[in-house]
N, C-alpha and C positions, 0 to 999 in steps of 0.2 A: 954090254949095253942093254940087251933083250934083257937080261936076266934082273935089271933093273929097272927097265919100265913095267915090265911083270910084277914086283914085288908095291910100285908105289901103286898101279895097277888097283890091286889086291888090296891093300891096305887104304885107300880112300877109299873104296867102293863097299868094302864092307865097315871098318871102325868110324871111317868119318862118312857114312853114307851119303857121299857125293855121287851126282848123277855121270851117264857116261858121257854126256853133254858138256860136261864140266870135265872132267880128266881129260877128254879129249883137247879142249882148249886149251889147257894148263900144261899137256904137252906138245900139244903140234900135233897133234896124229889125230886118224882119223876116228869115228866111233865106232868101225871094226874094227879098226884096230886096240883099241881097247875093250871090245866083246874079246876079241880071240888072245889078248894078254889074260883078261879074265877066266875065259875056259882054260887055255895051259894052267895057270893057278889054280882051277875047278875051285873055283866060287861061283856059288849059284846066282844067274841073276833075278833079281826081283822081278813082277809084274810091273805092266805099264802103269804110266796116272797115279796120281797121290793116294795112301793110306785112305781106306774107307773110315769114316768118323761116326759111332755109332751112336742113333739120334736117340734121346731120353722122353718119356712123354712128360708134355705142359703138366704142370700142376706146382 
């Protein structure tokens, strides 16, 4: 059972980069619990807050 919420874990965090906020809900558990499913699988987690979006100048 660990070894399956690890793997979905791992696989929406990274291919469908869903938040842990979001797995978390999607399985009942908590969002340590999905950090420390995450590190057993050592995928690295992202930085906080959205993708910086890099601004172009007017013209």
């Amino acid at each position: 059972m660990r070894a399956r919420l690890i793997e979905h874990c791992a696989r929406r965090y990274s291919e469908d980069r869903a938040s842990l906020r979001v797995i978390a809900a999607e399985t009942g558990r908590s969002q340590t619990a999905v950090r420390r499913a995450l590190a057993q699988a050592r995928v690295p987690l992202r930085g906080p807050g959205a993708p910086q979006i890099e601004e172009s100048e007017p013209g």
